[in-house]
C-alpha positions as CSV (number, residue, x, y, z in Angstrom):
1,X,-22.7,-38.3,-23.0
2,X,-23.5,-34.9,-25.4
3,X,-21.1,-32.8,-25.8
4,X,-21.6,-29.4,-24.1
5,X,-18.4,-27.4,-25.6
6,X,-15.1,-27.6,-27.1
7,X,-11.9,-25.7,-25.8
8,X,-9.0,-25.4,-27.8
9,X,-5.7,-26.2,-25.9
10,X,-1.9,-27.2,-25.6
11,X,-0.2,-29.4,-23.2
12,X,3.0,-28.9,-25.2
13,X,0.8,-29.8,-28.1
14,X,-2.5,-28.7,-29.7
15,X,-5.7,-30.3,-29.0
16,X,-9.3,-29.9,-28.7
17,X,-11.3,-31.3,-25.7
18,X,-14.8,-31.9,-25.5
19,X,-16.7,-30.9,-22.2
20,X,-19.8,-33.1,-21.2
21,X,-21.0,-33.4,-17.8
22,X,-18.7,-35.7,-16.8
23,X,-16.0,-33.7,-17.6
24,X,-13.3,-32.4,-20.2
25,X,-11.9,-35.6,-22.7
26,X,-9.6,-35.1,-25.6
27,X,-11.4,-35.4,-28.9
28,X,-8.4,-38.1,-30.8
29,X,-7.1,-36.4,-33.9
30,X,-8.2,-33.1,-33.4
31,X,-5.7,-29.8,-33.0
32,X,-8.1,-27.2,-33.7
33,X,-11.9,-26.3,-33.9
34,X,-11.7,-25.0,-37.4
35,X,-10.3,-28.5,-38.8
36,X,-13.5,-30.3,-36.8
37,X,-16.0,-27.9,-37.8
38,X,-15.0,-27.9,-41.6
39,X,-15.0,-32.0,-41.3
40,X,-18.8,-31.8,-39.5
41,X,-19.8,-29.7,-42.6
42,X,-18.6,-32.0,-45.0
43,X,-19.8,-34.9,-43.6
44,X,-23.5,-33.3,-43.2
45,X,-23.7,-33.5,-39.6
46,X,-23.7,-31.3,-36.9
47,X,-20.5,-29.9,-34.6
48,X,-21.0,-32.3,-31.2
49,X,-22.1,-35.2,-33.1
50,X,-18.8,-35.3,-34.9
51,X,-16.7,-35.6,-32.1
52,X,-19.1,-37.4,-29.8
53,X,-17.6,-41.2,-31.0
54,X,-14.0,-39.4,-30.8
55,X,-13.5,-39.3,-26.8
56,X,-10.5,-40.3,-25.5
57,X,-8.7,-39.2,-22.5
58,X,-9.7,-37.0,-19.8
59,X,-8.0,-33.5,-20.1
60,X,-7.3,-31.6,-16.6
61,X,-8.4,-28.2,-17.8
62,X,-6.7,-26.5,-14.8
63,X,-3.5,-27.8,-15.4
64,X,-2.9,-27.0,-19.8
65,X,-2.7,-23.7,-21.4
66,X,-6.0,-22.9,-22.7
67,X,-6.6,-21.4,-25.9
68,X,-9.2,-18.7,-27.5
69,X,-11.7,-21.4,-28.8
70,X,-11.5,-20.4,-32.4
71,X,-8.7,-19.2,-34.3
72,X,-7.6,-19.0,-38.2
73,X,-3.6,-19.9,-39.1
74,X,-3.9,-17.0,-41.3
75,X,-5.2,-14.8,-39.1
76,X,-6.3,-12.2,-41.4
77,X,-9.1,-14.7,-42.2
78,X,-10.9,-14.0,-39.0
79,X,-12.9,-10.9,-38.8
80,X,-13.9,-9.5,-35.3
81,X,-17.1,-7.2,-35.4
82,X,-19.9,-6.3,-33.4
83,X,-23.2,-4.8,-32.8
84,X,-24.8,-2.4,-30.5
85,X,-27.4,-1.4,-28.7
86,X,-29.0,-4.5,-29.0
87,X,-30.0,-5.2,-25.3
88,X,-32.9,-3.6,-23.6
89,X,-31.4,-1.4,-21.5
90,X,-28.3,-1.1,-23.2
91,X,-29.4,2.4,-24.2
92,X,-29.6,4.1,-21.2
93,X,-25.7,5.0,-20.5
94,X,-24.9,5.9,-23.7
95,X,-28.0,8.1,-24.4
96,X,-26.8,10.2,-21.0
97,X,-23.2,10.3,-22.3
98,X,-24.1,11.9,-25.1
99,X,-26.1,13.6,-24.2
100,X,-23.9,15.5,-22.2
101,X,-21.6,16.0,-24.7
102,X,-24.3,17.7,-26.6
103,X,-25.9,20.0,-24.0
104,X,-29.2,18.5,-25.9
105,X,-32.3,17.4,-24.4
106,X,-33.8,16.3,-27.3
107,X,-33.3,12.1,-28.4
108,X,-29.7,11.3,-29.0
109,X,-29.2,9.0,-32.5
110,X,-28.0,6.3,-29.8
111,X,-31.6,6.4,-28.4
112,X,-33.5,6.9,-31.5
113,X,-31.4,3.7,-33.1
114,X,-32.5,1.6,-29.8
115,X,-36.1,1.9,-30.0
116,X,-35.4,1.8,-33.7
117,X,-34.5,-2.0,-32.4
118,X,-37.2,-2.1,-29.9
119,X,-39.8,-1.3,-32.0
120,X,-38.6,-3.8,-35.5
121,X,-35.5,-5.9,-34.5
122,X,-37.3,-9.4,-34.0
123,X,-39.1,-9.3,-36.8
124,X,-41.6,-12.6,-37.5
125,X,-40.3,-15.4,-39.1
126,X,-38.5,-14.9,-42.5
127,X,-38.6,-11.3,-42.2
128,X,-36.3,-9.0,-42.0
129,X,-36.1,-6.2,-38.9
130,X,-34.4,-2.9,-38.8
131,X,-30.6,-2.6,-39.0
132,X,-28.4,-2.4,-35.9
133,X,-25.5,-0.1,-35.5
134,X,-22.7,-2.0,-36.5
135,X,-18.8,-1.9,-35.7
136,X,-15.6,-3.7,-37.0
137,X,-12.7,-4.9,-34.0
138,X,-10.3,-6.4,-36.2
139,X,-9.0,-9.6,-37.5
140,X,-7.5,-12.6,-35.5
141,X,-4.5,-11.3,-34.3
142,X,-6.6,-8.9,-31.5
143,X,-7.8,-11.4,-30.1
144,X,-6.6,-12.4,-26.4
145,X,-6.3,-16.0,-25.5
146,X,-7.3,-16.8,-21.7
147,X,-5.4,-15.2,-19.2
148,X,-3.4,-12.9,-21.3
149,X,-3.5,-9.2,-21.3
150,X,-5.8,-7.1,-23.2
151,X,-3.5,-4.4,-24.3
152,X,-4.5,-0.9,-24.5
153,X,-2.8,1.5,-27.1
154,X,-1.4,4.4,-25.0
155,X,-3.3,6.9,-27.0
156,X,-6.5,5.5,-25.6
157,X,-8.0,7.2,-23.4
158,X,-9.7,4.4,-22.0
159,X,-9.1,0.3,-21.6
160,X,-12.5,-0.8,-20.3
161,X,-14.4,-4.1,-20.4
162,X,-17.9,-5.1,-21.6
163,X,-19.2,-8.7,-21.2
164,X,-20.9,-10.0,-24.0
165,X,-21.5,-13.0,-26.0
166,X,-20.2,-13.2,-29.4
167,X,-21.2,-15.7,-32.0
168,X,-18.5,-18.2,-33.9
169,X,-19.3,-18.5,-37.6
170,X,-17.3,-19.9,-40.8
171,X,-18.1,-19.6,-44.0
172,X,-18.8,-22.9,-46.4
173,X,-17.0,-23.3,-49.9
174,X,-20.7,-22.5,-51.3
175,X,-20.6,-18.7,-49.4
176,X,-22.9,-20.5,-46.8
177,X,-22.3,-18.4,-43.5
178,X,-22.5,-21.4,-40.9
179,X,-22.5,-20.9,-37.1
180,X,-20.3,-23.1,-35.0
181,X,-21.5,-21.8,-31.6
182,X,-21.1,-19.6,-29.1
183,X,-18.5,-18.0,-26.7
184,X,-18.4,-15.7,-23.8
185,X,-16.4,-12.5,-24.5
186,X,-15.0,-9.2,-23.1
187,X,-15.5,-6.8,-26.5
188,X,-13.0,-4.0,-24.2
189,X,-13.5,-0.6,-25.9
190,X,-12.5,3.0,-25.1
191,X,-15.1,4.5,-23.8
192,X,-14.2,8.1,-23.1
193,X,-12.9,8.9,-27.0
194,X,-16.5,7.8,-27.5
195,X,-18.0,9.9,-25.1
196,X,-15.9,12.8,-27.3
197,X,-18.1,12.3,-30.3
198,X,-20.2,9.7,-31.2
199,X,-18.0,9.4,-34.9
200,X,-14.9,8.6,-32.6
201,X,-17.0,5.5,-31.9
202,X,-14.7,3.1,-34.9
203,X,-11.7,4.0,-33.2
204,X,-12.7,3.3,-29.6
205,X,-13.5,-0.2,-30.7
206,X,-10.1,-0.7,-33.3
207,X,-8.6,-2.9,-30.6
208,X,-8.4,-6.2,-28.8
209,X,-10.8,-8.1,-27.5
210,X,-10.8,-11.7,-25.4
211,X,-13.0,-14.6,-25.8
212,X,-13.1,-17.1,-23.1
213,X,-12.4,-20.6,-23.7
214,X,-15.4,-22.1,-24.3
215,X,-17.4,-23.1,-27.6
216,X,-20.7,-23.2,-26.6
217,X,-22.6,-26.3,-28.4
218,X,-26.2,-25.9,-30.1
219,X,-28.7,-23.4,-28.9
220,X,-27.9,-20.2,-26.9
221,X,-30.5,-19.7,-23.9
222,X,-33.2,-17.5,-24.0
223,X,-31.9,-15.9,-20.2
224,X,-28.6,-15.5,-20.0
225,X,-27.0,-14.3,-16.2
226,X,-23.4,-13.8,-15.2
227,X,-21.3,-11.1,-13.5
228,X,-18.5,-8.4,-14.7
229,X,-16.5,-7.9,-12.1
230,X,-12.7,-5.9,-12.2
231,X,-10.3,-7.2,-9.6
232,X,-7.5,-4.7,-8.2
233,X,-4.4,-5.9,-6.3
234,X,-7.1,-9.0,-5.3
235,X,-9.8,-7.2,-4.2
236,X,-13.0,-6.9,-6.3
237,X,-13.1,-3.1,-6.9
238,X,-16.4,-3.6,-8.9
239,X,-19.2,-5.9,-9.8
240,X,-22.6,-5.9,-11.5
241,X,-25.0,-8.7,-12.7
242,X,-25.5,-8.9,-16.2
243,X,-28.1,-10.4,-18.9
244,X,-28.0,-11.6,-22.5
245,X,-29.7,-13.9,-24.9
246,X,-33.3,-12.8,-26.9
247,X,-35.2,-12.6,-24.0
248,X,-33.3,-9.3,-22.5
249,X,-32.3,-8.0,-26.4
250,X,-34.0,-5.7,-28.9
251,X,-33.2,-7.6,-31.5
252,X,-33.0,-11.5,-32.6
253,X,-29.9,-13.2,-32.9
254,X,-31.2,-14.1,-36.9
255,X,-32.0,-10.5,-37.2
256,X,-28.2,-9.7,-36.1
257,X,-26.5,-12.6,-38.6
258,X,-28.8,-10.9,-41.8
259,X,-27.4,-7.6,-41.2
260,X,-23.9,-8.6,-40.8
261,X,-23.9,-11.4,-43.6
262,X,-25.7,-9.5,-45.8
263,X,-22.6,-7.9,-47.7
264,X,-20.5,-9.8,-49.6
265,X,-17.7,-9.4,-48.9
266,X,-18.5,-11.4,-45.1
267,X,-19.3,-14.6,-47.6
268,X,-16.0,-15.2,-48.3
269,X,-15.4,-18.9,-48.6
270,X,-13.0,-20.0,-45.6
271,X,-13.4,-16.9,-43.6
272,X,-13.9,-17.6,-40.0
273,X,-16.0,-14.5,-38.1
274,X,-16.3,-13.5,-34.4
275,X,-19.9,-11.4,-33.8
276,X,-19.9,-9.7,-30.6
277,X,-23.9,-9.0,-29.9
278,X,-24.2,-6.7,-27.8
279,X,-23.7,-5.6,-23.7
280,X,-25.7,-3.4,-21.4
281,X,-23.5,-3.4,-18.6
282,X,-20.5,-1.2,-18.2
283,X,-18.4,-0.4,-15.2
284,X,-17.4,3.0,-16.9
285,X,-21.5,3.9,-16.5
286,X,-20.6,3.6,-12.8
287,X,-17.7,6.1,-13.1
288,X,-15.4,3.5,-12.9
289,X,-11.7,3.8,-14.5
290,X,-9.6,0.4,-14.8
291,X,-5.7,1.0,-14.5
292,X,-3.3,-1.4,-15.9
293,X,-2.8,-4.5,-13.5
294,X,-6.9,-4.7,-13.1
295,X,-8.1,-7.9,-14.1
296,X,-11.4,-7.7,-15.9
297,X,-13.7,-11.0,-14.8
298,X,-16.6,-12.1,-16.8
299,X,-18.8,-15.5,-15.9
300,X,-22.0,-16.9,-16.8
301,X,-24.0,-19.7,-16.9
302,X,-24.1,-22.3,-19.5
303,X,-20.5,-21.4,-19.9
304,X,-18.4,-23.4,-16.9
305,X,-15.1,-21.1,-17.7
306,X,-14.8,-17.6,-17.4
307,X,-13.3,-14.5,-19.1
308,X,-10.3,-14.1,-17.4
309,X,-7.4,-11.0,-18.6
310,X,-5.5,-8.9,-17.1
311,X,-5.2,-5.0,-18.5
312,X,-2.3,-3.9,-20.7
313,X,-0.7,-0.7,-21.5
314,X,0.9,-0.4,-24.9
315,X,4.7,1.0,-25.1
316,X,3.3,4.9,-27.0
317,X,5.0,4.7,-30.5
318,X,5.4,7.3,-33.4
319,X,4.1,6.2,-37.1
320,X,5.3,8.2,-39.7
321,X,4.4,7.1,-43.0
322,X,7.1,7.3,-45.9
323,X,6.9,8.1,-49.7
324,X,8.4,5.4,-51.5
């Protein structure tokens, strides 16, 4: 039976499971999707093949704690970044925001970097397209497991969701970037200190982000559909269909991977990386402002979990920085 995706878990102890259509079975010897993918590279074979003569019980994923599907033990060895404006469409909501923080009619740089990607981000075969914009999250630690909160810092001025996919990558002892496969994310940024001034866009996105549980095995689909939805007190309180994969995107997932891999200092051997790719979906475009308590909903197909966290409020703090 192929394996579809792994999920990290713990029923009082770590373990990986491998989902096929028959279900969730534990994969024997295996605590975390790092250690499997770094044995499938060595070995010279691919991620599902390497577990799929490892089955062994089933695993009741509704009744263990599940885990982000990819973490680091050193956290700071997992890098969180992301891309925008990727998505046709994507444009749209940002282009009016600032544009009304300008008072300018003429093209914003958010709508002249989209058709930038329109016009040159799928480039032919061994080429490379135009650049996207680019943005770092940060490293492991920001990243919320399922089900717990995503935690706002109280000087944001904003906690709001956007469902996205994000790509799963380490990096080979040779430098080789290698992806592992895919998961379904909330990227969460603050969307009004961006709407303030478009350089305020690094620190709307300097916070956490969730990943749902899934590792999504081999290919990502062309057409991607799911939902965002935020749930108040029980009741939906919002809900829009969403798209993602090449076919709705300005720019090719290859195209994306050069422009982040590119440098360096991404190569580093034994780095693990998290590439969010883009949404065009936002509940704050519908004048919608989450409150703390909301729980921010993302699913869609091939994925069979969802994105599932409740939103956070951070304790305000004061950082003073001392000569030493």
């Amino acid at each position: 039976m192929a394996v579809i995706s792994l999920v990290q878990f713990d029923d009082g102890a770590r373990g990986v499971a491998a989902v096929t259509a028959d279900g969730a079975r534990r994969v024997t010897g295996a605590t975390t999707t790092l250690a499997l993918a770094q044995e499938a590279l060595a070995a010279g074979t691919t991620l599902a093949a390497s577990v799929e003569g490892r089955l062994g019980d089933a695993v009741d994923l509704g009744a263990v704690r599940l885990l982000a599907p990819i973490d680091h033990a050193d956290p700071a060895h997992l890098l969180v970044s992301g891309t925008g404006l990727t998505h046709l469409g994507s444009a749209e909501g940002r282009d009016a925001m600032h544009k009304r923080a300008v008072e300018n009619p003429d093209p914003t740089d958010s709508m002249k970097m989209f058709l930038m990607g329109v016009e040159g981000g799928k480039p032919a075969d061994g080429a490379t397209g135009v650049q996207p914009e680019w943005f770092y999250k940060g490293d492991g630690a920001i990243l919320a497991a399922p089900g717990e909160p995503l935690t706002s810092p109280a000087f944001a001025l904003d906690g709001g969701e956007e469902p996205e996919i994000a790509g799963i990558y380490m990096i080979g002892d040779d430098g080789t970037p290698v992806r592992l496969g895919y998961a379904l994310g909330n990227e969460f940024s603050d969307h009004v200190t961006e709407r303030g001034n478009y350089l305020w866009l690094a620190h709307s996105k300097l916070r956490a982000a969730a990943l749902g549980p899934e590792l999504l095995l081999g290919d990502l689909p062309q057409d991607v559909r799911g939902t965002s939805r935020i749930v108040r007190g029980g009741a939906t309180v919002w809900e829009r269909p969403f798209v993602s994969g090449e076919a709705n995107m300005s720019h090719s997932l290859a195209n994306l991977e050069h422009h982040h891999f590119k440098y360096a200092g991404f190569r580093r051997a034994g780095d693990v990386h998290v590439h969010f790719y883009g949404t065009a979906t936002l509940s704050f475009s519908d004048g919608v402002t989450p409150e703390a308590g909301d729980v921010f909903e993302v699913e869609a197909k091939p994925f069979t979990l969802p994105v599932r966290n409740p939103l956070a409020i951070a304790a305000a703090e004061t950082v003073k920085v001392r000569a030493l």
